[in-house]
Every structure is written in structure tokens, then in C-alpha cells.
N, C-alpha and C positions, 0 to 999 in steps of 0.2 A: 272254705265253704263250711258254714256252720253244720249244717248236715253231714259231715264228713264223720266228724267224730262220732256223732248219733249211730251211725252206720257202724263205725268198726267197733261199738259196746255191741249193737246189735247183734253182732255177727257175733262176737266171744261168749255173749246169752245164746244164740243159737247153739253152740256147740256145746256149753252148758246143756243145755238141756235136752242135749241126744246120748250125752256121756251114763254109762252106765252106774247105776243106782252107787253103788261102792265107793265110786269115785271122787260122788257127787261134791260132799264139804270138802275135801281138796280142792277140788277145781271152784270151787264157791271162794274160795279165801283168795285164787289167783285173779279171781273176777273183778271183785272191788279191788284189791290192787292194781288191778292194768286198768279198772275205769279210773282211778285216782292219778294215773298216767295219761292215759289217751284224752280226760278233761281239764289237767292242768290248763292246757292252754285256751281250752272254752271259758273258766271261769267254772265250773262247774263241780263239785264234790257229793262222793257218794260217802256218807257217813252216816250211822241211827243215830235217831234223837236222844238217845241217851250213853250213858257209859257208866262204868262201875266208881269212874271219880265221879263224876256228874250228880248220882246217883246216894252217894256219901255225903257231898257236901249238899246236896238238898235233904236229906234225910235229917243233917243236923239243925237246920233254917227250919224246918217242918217240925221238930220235936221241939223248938221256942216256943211256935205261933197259940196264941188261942184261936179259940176258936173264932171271934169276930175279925182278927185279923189272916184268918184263911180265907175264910167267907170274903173281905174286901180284895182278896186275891183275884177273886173270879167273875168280878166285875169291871166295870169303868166308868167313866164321869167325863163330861161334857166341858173342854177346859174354861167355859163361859162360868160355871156354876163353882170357880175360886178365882174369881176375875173380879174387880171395882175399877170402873172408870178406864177399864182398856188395860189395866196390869194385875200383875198377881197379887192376892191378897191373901198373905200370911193366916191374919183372923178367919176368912174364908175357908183357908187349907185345913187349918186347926178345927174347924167345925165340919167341911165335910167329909174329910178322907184323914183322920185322927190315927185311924190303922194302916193307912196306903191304902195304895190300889192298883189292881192290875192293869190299867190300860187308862190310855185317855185317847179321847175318841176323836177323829178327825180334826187333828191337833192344830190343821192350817185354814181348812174351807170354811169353818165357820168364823176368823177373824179376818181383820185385816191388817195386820201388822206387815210392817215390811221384813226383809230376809234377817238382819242382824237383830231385827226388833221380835219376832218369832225366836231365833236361836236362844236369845236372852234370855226370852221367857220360858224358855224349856228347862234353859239348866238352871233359872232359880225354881222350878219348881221340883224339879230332880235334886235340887240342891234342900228344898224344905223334906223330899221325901226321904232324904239319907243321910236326914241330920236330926230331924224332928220324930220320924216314927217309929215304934218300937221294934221292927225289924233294918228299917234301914236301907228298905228294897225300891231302887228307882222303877219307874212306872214302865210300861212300853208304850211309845210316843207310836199312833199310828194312822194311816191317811189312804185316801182313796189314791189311783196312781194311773188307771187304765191310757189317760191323756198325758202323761206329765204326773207331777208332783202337782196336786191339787192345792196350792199354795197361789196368794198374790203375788205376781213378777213372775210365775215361774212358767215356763215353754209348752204352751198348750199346743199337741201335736193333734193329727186327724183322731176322729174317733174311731174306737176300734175296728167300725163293719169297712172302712174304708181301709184300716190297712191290713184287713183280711183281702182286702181287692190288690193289693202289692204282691201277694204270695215271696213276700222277702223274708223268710226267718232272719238275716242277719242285721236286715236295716230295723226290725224290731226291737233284738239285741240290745244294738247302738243308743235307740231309744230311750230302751230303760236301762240302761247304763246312764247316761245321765240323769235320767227321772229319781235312782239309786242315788248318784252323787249327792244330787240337791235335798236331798232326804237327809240323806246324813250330816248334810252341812249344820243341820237345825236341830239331830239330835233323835229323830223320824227312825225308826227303826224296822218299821210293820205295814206293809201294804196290804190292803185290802183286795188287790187284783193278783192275777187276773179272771176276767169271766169267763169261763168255758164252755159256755151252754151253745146250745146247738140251735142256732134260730130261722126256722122252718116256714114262719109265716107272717109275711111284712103286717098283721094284724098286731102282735107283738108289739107293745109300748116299750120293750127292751132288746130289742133287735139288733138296735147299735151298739149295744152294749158287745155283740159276740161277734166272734170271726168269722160266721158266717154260718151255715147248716150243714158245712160235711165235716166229719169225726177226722179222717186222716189230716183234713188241712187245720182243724183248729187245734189239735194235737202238736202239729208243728211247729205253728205259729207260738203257742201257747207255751210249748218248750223254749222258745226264743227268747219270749218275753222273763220266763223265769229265771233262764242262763241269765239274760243282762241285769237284771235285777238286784238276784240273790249272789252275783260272782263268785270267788273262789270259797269263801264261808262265810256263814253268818255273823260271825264277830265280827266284821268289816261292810257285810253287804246288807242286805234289806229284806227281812221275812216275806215272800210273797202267802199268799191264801187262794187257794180254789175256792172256785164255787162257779153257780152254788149247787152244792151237791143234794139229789142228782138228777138230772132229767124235765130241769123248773122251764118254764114257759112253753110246755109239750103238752098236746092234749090226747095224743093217746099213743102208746106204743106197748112192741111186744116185750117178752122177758128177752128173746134174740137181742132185739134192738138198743134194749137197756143197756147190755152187758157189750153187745158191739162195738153201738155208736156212742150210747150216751156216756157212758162211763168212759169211753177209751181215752180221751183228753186228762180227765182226773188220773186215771190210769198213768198214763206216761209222764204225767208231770210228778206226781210221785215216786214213779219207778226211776226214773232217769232223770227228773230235775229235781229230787232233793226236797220238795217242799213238806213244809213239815208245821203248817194249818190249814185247816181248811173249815168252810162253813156251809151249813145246810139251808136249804131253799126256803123260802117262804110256801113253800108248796108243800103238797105231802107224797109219801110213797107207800101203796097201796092201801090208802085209805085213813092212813094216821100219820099228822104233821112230820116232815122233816126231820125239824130240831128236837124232837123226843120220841125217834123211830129209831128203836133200838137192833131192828136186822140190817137198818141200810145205816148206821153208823157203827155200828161192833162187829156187825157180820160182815158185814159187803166193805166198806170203808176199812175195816183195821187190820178184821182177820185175810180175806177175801185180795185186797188189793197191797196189803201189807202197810199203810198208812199207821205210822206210830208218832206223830206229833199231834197239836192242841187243836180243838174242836170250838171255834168260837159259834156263836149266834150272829144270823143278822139284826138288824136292828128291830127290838121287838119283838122280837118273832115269838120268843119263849113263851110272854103271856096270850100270844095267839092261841097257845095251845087249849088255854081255858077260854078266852074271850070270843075268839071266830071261831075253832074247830068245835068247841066244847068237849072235847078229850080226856078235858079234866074239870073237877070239880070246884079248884079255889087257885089262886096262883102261885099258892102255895106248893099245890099237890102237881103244876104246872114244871115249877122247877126241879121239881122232884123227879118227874117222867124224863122232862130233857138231860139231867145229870145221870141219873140209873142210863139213860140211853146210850149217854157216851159225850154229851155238850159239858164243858170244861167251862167255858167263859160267859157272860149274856151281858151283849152289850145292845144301846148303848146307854140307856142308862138303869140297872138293873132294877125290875118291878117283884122279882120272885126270888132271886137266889140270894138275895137279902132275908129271906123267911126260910132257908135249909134251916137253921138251926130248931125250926118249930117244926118241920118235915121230918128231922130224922125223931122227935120226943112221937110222932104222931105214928112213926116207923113208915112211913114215906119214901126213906131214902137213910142210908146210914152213913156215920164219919169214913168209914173206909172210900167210902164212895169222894165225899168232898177230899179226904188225902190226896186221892190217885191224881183228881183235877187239878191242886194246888200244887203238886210233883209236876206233873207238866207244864205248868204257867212258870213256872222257877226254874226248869229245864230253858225253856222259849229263853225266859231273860239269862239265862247262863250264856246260852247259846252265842247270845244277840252281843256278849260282852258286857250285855249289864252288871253282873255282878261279880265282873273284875276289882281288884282290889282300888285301881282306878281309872274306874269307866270312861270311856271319852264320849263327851257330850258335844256334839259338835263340833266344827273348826273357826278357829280363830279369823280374825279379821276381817277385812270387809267381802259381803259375799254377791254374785251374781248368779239370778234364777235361768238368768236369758241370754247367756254370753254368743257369742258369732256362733262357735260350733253347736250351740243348739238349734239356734237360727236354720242353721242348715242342715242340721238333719229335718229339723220339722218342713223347712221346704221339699225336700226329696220325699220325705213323705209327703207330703202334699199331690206331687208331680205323680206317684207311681199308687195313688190311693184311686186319682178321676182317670174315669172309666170312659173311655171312649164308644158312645149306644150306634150310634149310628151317622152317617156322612156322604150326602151326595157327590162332597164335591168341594164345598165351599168353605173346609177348612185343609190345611190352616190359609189363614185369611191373606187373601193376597196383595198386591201393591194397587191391584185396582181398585179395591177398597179404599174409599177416601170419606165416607161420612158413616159412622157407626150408630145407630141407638141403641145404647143400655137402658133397657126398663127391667123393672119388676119389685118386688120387697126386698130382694137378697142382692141389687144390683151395687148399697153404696152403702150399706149395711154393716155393722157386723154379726148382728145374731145369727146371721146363717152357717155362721165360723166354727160356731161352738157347739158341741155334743153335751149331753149327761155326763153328769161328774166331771166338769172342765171346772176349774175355780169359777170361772164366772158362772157357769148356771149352778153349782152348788147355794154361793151366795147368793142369788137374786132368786132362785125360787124357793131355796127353802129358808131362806132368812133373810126376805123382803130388801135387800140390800145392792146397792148399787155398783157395779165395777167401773175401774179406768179402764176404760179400750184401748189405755197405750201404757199401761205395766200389766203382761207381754203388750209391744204395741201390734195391733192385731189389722192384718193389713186385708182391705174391701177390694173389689173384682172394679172397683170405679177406680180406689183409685192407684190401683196396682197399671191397667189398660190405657188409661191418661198417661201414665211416665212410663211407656212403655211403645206407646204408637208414637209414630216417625213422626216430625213438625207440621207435616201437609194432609195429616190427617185428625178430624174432626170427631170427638166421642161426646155424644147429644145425652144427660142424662133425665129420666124423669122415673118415680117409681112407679105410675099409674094405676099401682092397687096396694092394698092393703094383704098382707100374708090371710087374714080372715077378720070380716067383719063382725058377725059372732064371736064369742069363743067355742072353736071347734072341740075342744077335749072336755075330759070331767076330770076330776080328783080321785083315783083310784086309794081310800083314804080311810083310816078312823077316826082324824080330827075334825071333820066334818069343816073345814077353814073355806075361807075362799082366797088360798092363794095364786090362783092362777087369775084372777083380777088385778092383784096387787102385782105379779108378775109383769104380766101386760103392761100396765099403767108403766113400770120401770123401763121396757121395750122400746114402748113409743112415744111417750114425755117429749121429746124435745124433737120428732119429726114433725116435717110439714105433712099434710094432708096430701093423701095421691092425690096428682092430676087428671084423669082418663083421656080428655079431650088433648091435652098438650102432647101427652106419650102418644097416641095415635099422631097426631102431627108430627112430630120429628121421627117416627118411625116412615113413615110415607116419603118423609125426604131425603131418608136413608139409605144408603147401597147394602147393607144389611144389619139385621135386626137382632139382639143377642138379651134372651128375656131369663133373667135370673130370678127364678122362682122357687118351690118349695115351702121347708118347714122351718120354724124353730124353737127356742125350747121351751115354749109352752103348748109347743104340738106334739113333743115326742118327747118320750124319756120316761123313768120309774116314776111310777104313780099316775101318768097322764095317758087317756084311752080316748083318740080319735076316734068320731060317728065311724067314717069311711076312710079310705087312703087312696082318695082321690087326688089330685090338689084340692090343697084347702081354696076354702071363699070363694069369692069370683075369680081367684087366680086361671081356670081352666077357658070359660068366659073371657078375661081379658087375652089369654094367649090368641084364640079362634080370632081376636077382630084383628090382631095382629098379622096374624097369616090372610087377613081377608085385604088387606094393605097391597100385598102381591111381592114384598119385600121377602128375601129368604130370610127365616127365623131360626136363628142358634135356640134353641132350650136347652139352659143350665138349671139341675135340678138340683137342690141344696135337701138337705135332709137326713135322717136317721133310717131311714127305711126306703123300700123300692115304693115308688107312689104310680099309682093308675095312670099312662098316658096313651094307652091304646085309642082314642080318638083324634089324638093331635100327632103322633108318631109320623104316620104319614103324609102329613101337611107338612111339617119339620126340614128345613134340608140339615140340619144336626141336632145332635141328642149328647149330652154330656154329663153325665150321671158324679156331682162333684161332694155329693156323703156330706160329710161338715168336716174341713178340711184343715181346722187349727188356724193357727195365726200364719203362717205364713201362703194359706187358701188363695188370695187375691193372686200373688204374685206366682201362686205355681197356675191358677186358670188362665190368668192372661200370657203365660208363656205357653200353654198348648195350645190356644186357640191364634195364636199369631205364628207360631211355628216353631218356636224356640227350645220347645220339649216334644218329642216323638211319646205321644202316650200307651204307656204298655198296661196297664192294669186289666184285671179279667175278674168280671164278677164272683164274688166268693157266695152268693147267694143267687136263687133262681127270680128272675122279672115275673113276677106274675099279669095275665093278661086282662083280668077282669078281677072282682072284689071278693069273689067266693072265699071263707073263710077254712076251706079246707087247709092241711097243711100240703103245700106245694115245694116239693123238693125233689133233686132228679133222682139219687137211689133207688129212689119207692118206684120210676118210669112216670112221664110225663102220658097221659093220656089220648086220644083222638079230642074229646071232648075240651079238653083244657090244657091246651099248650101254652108256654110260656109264652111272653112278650121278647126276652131276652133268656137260654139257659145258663145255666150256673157252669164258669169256667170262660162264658164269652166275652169279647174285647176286644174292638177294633186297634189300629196303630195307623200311622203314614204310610208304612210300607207295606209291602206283602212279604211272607213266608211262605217258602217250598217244601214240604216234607218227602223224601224219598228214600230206599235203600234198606226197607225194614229184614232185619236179623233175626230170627230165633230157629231155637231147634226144636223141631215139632213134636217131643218127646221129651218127658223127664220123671225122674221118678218122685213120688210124696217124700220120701225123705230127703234129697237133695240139698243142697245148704242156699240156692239161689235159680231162677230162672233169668238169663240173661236174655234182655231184648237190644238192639242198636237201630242208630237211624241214622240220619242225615237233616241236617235243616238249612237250608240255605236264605237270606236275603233276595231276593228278588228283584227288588225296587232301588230308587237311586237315593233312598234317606237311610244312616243308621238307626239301628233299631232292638229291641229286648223283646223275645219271645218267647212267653209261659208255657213249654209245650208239659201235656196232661199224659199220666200213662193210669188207662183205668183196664179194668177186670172185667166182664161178664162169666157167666155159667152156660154152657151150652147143653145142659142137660135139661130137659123141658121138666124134670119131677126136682128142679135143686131148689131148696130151700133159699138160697142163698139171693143177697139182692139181683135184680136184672142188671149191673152196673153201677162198678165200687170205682174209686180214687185211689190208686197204688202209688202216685210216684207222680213230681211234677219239678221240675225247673225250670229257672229263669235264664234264658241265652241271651247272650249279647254279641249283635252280628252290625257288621258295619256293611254298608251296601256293597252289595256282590259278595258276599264272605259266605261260606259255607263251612257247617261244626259237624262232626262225630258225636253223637248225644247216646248213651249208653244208663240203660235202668238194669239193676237184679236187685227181680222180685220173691221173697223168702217165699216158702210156702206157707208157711205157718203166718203170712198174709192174707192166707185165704181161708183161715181157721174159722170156725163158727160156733157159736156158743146154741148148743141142742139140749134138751134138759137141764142137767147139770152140768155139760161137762164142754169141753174145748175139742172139736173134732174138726180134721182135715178132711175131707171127702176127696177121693181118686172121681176122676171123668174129666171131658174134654173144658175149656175153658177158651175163651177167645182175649187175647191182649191190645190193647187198641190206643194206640199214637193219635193224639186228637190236639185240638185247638182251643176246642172245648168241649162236654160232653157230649152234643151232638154234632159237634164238627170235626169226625173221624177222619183223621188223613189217611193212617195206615193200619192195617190189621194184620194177625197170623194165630192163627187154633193151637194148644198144646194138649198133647194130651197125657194129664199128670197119673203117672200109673201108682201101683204098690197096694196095698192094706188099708184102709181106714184109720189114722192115725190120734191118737189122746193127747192133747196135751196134758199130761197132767198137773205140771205148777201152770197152768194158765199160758197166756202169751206171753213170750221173751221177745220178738219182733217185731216191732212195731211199723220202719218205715224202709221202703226200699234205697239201697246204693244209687249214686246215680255222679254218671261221669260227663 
């Protein structure tokens, strides 16, 4: 269990930091030693980004460079703009990056080259960089990664809000262990993910982007994903990047909640996963942009959370500082703010930190300043093995993006991502079923497959570009259900609507483009026109009806902001005439986000909430709805019940006035689960090293089956500051019909720490512990009552996630 190891650093930090003051750097030196033990076999290393070699041999690289050749350190370029005719262009090389450059930016989404035809071209351009320019210094090759390697041919898995709905750290892992591989195959060394943001309100155009809205679960997940990513070290594995730091797509919270929730993901993937860049939001904190706030990147990020690696930009964002915030005066004075802040890099292709050198004459910003950032950009690539004596630029011979074992991770993630909303009865579909209609836009589709930052919506919305639907070949809910139903049964297809006949979103944008026309037109180019009248027909002569609707990606994703999140277009309209047939209606709801179906819910006899589930979608939906997959997933976000654009999330307590449609943690399956036998001792004291809870869960039912069970917190003190109901601790059980488990949580105390002022306090008083299903579906409870002193953390939290057996 991946969480096993998390556990026993935990536990050796906890006792760190009860050990008395004297002690301290003794037992600090034992710490990274036993974590450099207890994560050998994660893949996992605890080491600082730099070292006193590290630190020498960049000091000597840094007393060469002039000054325009630092400066092109701390940028990157677009590998389009040293490209003619689809390769590299020497003359091209020679005129734009004369000095290098630090980075090259989304090395695979923006082409189309094939796997050996990408690796080629890396390492002749790695090859002009460390032959032709006057340091010698190859680039860092780096790509977006949240799905996969954002590459043509390579394994487009679910988007992330669905496999926050898995609650599997290690099937994550696995993931991006391969996402890692196929990186490296091409010479890729730098991921852009993962996103750690906390996403609170299906209003959110980046929603999908996150694992969901609770800090403990995206903290885990988040960990998982960086374990398999960045493996044993970074001379072999793949730089991941936070972000975006910190608190982006939130519209209001407290200083508590900052330092609680928001920060706690950044938090741990730092502390315990190693990562060593990160990047600042396109948002600002408190009151001045991001990428040139200099308390939430020097204070809070370096000093605060100990974060000592590079600080890139998102895209643009730097000249935001003068252009949207007006912060700044010229873009000059722009770069100047975000580098004094603590931003090392501006990618992606730099408008400001091309002008330091007129910033520091203007006194702006000084050389000491641009050193510190070109030491770290040189550290990354030391790190990364770049500047070995000789680097390995990818692997030899012929490569595959998509081989079987990816195939079948991206299925099982598929399988454990759709969420099972609700069911009468009439799943999974039984042998009486003999004539099926498939309608809707997402019924024989693939748009509905693909999330934000998947190769294909990279290319096709931001570079009007076409994808093959069969390098990955990306498999449809039509015609996964066709070779999958028995020979005596019939599946009728027609799409009878159109996703929107409008364009439902705007361009959340400064180019003022109209891509999301040019999008569109690439979508639907070569379908037929729905039929409304036909689909109504063969639904009427159907034993039941299974309408695959939602979004796709020109309804969701960065930069695109839906009127409502309703169903889009007549899509809500077409379902009602559906249900007015008298046929039972499956609704499959494809999408980035939770969409409005509180008027159709219960007309439904199912609900199957399938996110955008990667290429192998098709075949994992028609194996749950036929019965082939017991679906275990439980939402990682709350169903909101109507359109309010408050933030809705269960921590903060669901309301009288505004209950959810579905809460966060919920998730049907084929079977049931028993919980009984709960355990704890109704006393403990604040300094304790653990509170241990047990239980029992049994199987019930005659299918096997996996069940998420949730161990959360409340306060029973009506004056606690503290949320009404936190997330401590969750597992995945796998019980075979009749089978009954022993399920065992210890919860640290210093899990129930709270950031008050300034400082990290445990508070003594009664607390209730509660074995649930999901947040409001409590099986079992028991009160502790944690006694002792009022307790400081004073290094901060060392614990982050409960044991659990």
C-alpha cells in the first residue's frame, strides 16, 4: 500500500518533533536517513535541491555566462519558433536562442510528430544546444502530463476530477510511472503537473483540472502522482511542478483555511514528495498578482513551507502583472517585481525578463537577483542529469506511447474513476434486455473522452489542429456496447442532439481569437446532423434507453466559461422527451464538471456520472453498465443541487437551504456494505503519538466488491473554530461476497492541528470520529475526549495522513 510508507515517515516526523529542543539535529539527520530507507521502495527521495558540489560546479558555469546568456536562462521558446517545414532549423536555432535557453515549452502538444520522430528532434536540438552555444547547456524539454504524456500516440488516461473519484494513490502511481517513462523516452524531463488546487465550485472552467475540493484527499492523491512521476531521483525520473500556488480558482477564504486547506497539498508534496518547482497562479494573493508576490513565494512558499527549488511562471502570467493587474508600470518593471519576488523562469515565451538587463540599469531589480535564478535553473538541469558529462537523451530504438500495459492501466482507471449516481434497479442490464437505444452527443463520439490538457484538446483548441482518434485509439461507449452485448441483442444508435447549438462558452482570453468556432468546426466536420424524430423512435421501441450526454472540450477547460451548468443546448429537453417515451433512461453524463440534473434525477432509473474517461471510456462504461465491473468510485467533489454560484463544499456544512444533489464521498456499487464493531478508547491525551479507531465491513450482497470507507473528524465543542467535519483517513476495501475485513485507522493528533494567528495549535476538548460511506452517510461513531494543555506546533505540521490497516 502506497500509503504505508507516508505513514511510517509520518510517524518518525511525529516523534521528531516531540523530541526535545537539544536533540533536535541529531534526530533530523536520522530522519532523512530512515526516509531515504523507508522510500527506496516507493520510488521516492528526500534530498535538497542543492549540495556544496552542485553548488561549485554551478558557481563555475555562472562566472563564464554573460549576461545575455543568464538572462536566456530564464526563459523558453516555443519549439515551433526553430522549426521549417515540420524539423529543426539550425538557421532558426542560430537566430533565436544564439545563447540557449532554459526551457522549451510544451515540447510534444503543440506538434505532431510521431514517438521516434519527437525523440529525434529533441536530441538534435539538445545536440545544436551543446555544440553550438557558448555555454554548452541543454535545454529542459518539458510538457504538460496531468492525462498522460501530452504527446501524439501517447495514453490518454481519465482526467484528473475523475481519478480523484478512484481514491487509489497507487493506481495514480502506476499512472504516472508510465506518463514518466514515455517522457523520458523523448528526452521530456519536466512536467507541468500536477494541479493541486482545490475545486469547490462546478462553476470553475478548471475543475477537472483538480482532484477534487478536500485538502486531505488531493494531498494524497497528489503525493501519488508525484511518487510515480519523479521516482527514485531525478536524474532518471521527471521533474514534476505544483500549482498553481496558491489558492487559484477560490473566491473567498480565510487565513485558517489558506494555511489548512489550501496550502496543505503544496505542503506535502513538498515535504514528502520531493518536488522541487513550482508555479504561481494566474490569480493573485491578497491583493497583488501571484507571480510577483513576494510574502506568498519567499515567505510562505520557501521560508514557511521549506520549498527550495525553481519558481517557474505560468504562461504569461508575468506581463499580467503590468497588462491586467496594473501592478506595474512597463513590463519591464513587471519582470522586475516577479524576479525580486522569488519567479526564477517566465515562460512561455518571455515578454519581460528579456528587459532585466534595462531593470537592473533602472535599479529595478539587481544581477544578484538574476544569479540566484540562473543557480537554480542550473541546479533543475544538474539535477535532471542534464549536465552530466553525457546526458542521456532519450532511448534508443523504436518507441511505443501506448503499449498493452498502458492500455490497461488507463482502463482500470477508467472502471474506478465512473461513479455510480444513482439506480433503481435496472442496472447492471439484464438478459432481458434485448433492444437498447444509445442516444445523445457523447453516445459514438469521442469528444466526450477527452479532458483539458489531453494531446488532443491541447492541439485542436489551442492550435486549430486536427487529431487521429486512433493514435491512442480512443474507444466510444457505441462502439465499446456493440462488441460487447451478447448476439440476440440489438443496440439502436442515433445522436438526436447536438452537445449545443449555440456556442455555450466565451474565451476567457487576451487574444481576443475566436477559437472556440474554429474548435467547434474541427468537432463536428464530418458528423451527420442529429435526428430528434429517429432517436425518439428507436427509443419507444426499446427495452431501455441509455442517453449519453454532457460536455466537451469546448465546454470546459482553461480559458472557457459556460453561461450555466446545466446541460448544455437542448440536451435537458431532449432527455425529458425521452423519459416521456416510458422507456427506463440510463443518463450518462460525460464532462469536466458536476452539471445540473436535479429535474431529470428523478425521472432516471440510473445516473452514471463518467467525467471524461480517457481512451479506454467506451470499454470501461459498457463493462459497468452490463455488469462486468462492480463500480466502486465515490465522488471527490460535492453534486451541487441547483446553479448558485456560491462555493459548495462539505467542510464549510452543507445547509437546510442548499443541500447537495449527491455529497462528496458518495457512490453507489452492485452490492451493499455492512459497517459494524466500531473501536476506540474514549480518552486520549493531546500529546499521544496516535488515536486508534477499528471496525468491521462486511460484504453483504452476492457480487464482489471495493469499498471506499471515509474516517472523518468533527468538533464537539459548539465555540471550536475548527471545521464542522474534516476527512482524516479513507481506504479502499476489497471484499468478495460474504467476506468480512478488520479496517483499522490511527488518527495523529497533530491531525487536528489548526492554524490560529500565526501559529499551529492543537486544542484539548471532546471530538466525535465517524466511520461513514460518505460524508453524510455515517455508519458508525464514537466521542474522544482529547485531554492535556493546548499544544504549538512550532516547526508546523510533521503529520499529515492517518495509518490505516
Amino acid at each position: 500500500m502506497f500509503l504505508t510508507s507516508i505513514e511510517k515517515y509520518n510517524k518518525i516526523l511525529y516523534q521528531f518533533s516531540h523530541t526535545h529542543t537539544h536533540m533536535k539535529n541529531k534526530i533530523l539527520i536520522l530522519v532523512f536517513l530512515s526516509c531515504g530507507i523507508l522510500f527506496s521502495q516507493n520510488k521516492v527521495a528526500f534530498k535538497p535541491f542543492s549540495s556544496s558540489v552542485l553548488d561549485a560546479n554551478v558557481e563555475k558555469i555562472l562566472a563564464k555566462m554573460t549576461p545575455a546568456e543568464k538572462i536566456a536562462q530564464l526563459g523558453g521558446i516555443r519549439p515551433t519558433l526553430v522549426m521549417e517545414n515540420g524539423k529543426l532549423s539550425l538557421e532558426k536555432c542560430r537566430k533565436v536562442i544564439p545563447n540557449g535557453v532554459g526551457h522549451v515549452c510544451q515540447i510534444a502538444s503543440t506538434l505532431t510528430l510521431k514517438p521516434v520522430e519527437l525523440r529525434d528532434f529533441v536530441r538534435e536540438l539538445q545536440q545544436y544546444l551543446m555544440t553550438e552555444t557558448p555555454n554548452k547547456l541543454p535545454a529542459i524539454m518539458h510538457e504538460e502530463a496531468i492525462t498522460g504524456f501530452c504527446a501524439p500516440g501517447a495514453t490518454t488516461f481519465p482526467q484528473q476530477i475523475g481519478m480523484g473519484c478512484s481514491w487509489n494513490p497507487e493506481l495514480i502511481c502506476k499512472n504516472t510511472e508510465s506518463t514518466a517513462r514515455n517522457m523520458r523516452a523523448v528526452g521530456a524531463t519536466y512536467a507541468l503537473s500536477p494541479m493541486l488546487d482545490l475545486g469547490r465550485t462546478a462553476h470553475w472552467e478548471r475543475i477537472e483540472e483538480s482532484f477534487g475540493e478536500d485538502a486531505y484527499l488531493t494531498s494524497a492523491l497528489g503525493l501519488a502522482f508525484v511518487k510515480g512521476m519523479q521516482g527514485a531521483d531525478l536524474n532518471s525520473g521527471v521533474a514534476c511542478t505544483l500549482k498553481h500556488f496558491a489558492a487559484y480558482g477560490v473566491a473567498d477564504y480565510t487565513n485558517s483555511e489558506f494555511y489548512e486547506e489550501y496550502l496543505m497539498p503544496h505542503e506535502v508534496v513538498i515535504k514528502l514528495g520531493n518536488v522541487k518547482s513550482a508555479m504561481p497562479s494566474y490569480g493573485t494573493y491578497k491583493g497583488v498578482p501571484s507571480v510577483a508576490n513576494e510574502e506568498l513565494l519567499n515567505t510562505i512558499l520557501r521560508k514557511k513551507l521549506g520549498f527550495d527549488g525553481v519558481v517557474v511562471s505560468d504562461y504569461g502570467s508575468v506581463n499580467m502583472t503590468y497588462t491586467r493587474f496594473k501592478n506595474a508600470k512597463s513590463s519591464a518593471e513587471a519582470g522586475a517585481l516577479a524576479l525580486n519576488a522569488g519567479t526564477d523562469v517566465e515562460l512561455a515565451t518571455p515578454t519581460c525578463f528579456p528587459l532585466l538587463a534595462n531593470a537592473v540599469k533602472e535599479s529595478l531589480t539587481t544581477w544578484a537577483n538574476i544569479d540566484t535564478a540562473v543557480k537554480r535553473v542550473l541546479i533543475m538541469k544538474a539535477r535532471l542529469g542534464l549536465l552530466d558529462e553525457k546526458p542521456e537523451i532519450g532511448k534508443d530504438g523504436a518507441l511505443d506511447f501506448d503499449p498493452p500495459a498502458n492500455r490497461k492501466l488507463a482502463y482500470e482507471s477508467a472502471c474506478q474513476s465512473i461513479v455510480l449516481l444513482k439506480n433503481s434497479g435496472v442496472l447492471p442490464l439484464n438478459k432481458n434486455v434485448k433492444k437498447i437505444a444509445l442516444v445523445g452527443p457523447n453516445a459514438a463520439t469521442v469528444q466526450g473522452l477527452l479532458g483539458d490538457y489531453t494531446y488532443q484538446s491541447m492541439i485542436s483548441f489551442w492550435w486549430s489542429t486536427q487529431y487521429d482518434p486512433n493514435n491512442p485509439k480512443l474507444v466510444t461507449l457505441s462502439e465499446a456496447l456493440k462488441a460487447k452485448v451478447g448476439k440476440d441483442v440489438t443496440v439502436l444508435h442515433e445522436r438526436g442532439c447536438d452537445w449545443s447549438a449555440p456556442l455555450e462558452s466565451q474565451i476567457i482570453s487576451d487574444h481576443g481569437d475566436d477559437r472556440l468556432s474554429k474548435v467547434k468546426m474541427l468537432l463536428i466536420k464530418d458528423l451527420l446532423q442529429p435526428n430528434l424524430e429517429n432517436a425518439l423512435k428507436i427509443s419507444a421501441e426499446s427495452d431501455v434507453i441509455i442517453a449519453a450526454m454532457g460536455e466537451n472540450v469546448y465546454l470546459c477547460g482553461e480559458g472557457r466559461e459556460r453561461k450555466n451548468i446545466r446541460l448544455p443546448g437542448v440536451q435537458e429537453s431532449f432527455v425529458q422527451k425521452l423519459i416521456a417515451t416510458g422507456k427506463p433512461v440510463i443518463l450518462v453524463l460525460f464532462g469536466g464538471r458536476q452539471q445540473i440534473i436535479s429535474e431529470l434525477e428523478p425521472k432516471c432509473a440510473a445516473v452514471v456520472q463518467a467525467w471524461f474517461p480517457g481512451e479506454e471510456g467506451g470499454n470501461a462504461l459498457a463493462d459497468i453498465l452490463l455488469g462486468a465491473v462492480n463500480p466502486s468510485a465515490k465522488l471527490c467533489v460535492t453534486y451541487p443541487h441547483n446553479e448558485d454560484k456560491k462555493e459548495l463544499y462539505y467542510n464549510k456544512g452543507y445547509t437546510v437551504d442548499n443541500q447537495p444533489q449527491y455529497p462528496f464521498g458518495y457512490g453507489l456499487s452492485y452490492t451493499t456494505f455492512k459497517y459494524s464493531d466500531c473501536k476506540i478508547k474514549p480518552s486520549a491525551s493531546i500529546n499521544d503519538e496516535f488515536i486508534e479507531v477499528s471496525f468491521k465491513v462486511k460484504n453483504i450482497g452476492q457480487r464482489d466488491g471495493t469499498e471506499i470507507v471515509q474516517m472523518y473528524v468533527s468538533p464537539l465543542d459548539p465555540n471550536s473554530t475548527m471545521k464542522p467535519i474534516q476527512l482524516k483517513g479513507f481506504k479502499r476495501v476489497e471484499l468478495k461476497a460474504e467476506e468480512e475485513k478488520t479496517v483499522k485507522f490511527k488518527v495523529s493528533p497533530e491531525q487536528l492541528a489548526q492554524y490560529l494567528g500565526d501559529e499551529w495549535v492543537i486544542n484539548q476538548g471532546k471530538y466525535e470520529f465517524k466511520v461513514a460511506a460518505s460524508c453524510t452517510d455515517i455508519r458508525l461513531k464514537a466521542t474522544v475526549d482529547l485531554k492535556g494543555e493546548k499544544r504549538l506546533l512550532k516547526n508546523g505540521r510533521s503529520v499529515f495522513f492517518s495509518l490505516n490497516e
